[in-house]
N, C-alpha and C positions, 0 to 999 in steps of 0.2 A: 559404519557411521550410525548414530544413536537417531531413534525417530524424533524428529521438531516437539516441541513441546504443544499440547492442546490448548487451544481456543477457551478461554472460560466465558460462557454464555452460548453465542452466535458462533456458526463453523465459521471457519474464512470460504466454504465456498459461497456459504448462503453469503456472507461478507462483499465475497467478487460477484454474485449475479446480482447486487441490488446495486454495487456501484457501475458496475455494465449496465444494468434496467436503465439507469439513472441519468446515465449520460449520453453527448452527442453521439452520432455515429461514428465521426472522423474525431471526435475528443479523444484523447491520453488514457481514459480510463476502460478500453476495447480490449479486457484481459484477457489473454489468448493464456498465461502459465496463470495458476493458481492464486491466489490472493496471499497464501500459505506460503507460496515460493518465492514472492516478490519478499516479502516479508524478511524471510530468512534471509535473501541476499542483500537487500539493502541493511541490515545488520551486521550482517558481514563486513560490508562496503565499509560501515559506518559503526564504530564500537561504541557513538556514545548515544547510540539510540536501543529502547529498550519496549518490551510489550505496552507499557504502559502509554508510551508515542502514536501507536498503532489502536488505539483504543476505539471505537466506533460503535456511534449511533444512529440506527437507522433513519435515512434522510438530511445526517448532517457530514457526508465526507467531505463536502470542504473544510469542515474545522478541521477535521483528522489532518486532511494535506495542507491547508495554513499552518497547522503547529510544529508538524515536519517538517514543512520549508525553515520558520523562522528558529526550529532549534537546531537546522542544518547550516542557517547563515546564508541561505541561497535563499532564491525570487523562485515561485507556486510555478514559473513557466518552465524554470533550470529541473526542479524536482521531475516536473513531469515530464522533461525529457530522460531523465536519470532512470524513470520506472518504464517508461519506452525502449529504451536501450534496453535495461533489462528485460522485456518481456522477449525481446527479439536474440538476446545469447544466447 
């Protein structure tokens, strides 16, 4: 299997430790797998979501997951369960 493709700008990890920084302790975003992995497999999951979905700026990941929920068609609460279940396969 071919290496994921690179990050342009920010890594995803610096990605996953400012949305962990960022958030509750018991909130959705407690990344236990990479920011990088989540990524790949809700891609997977979901073919019609693309790097450009995953976009982020430092201090605004709720836009990122607003815009994922509403080009998924699901509710910000469904999504965050969708990246829970995955952090935990």
């Amino acid at each position: 299997m071919s290496s994921p493709p690179k990050a342009k700008g920010r890594s995803w990890r610096s990605v996953a430790r400012a949305i962990y920084t960022a958030s509750k302790p018991n909130a959705i975003m407690n990344i236990i797998r990479s920011w990088r992995e989540i990524k790949i497999m809700l891609k997977w999951k979901f073919s019609t979501l693309n790097d450009a979905d995953f976009e982020y700026e430092e201090g605004y990941k709720d836009n990122m997951l607003d815009r994922l929920a509403q080009k998924l068609n699901t509710s910000r609460t469904e999504l965050e369960g969708m990246i829970t279940e995955l952090q935990n396969h």
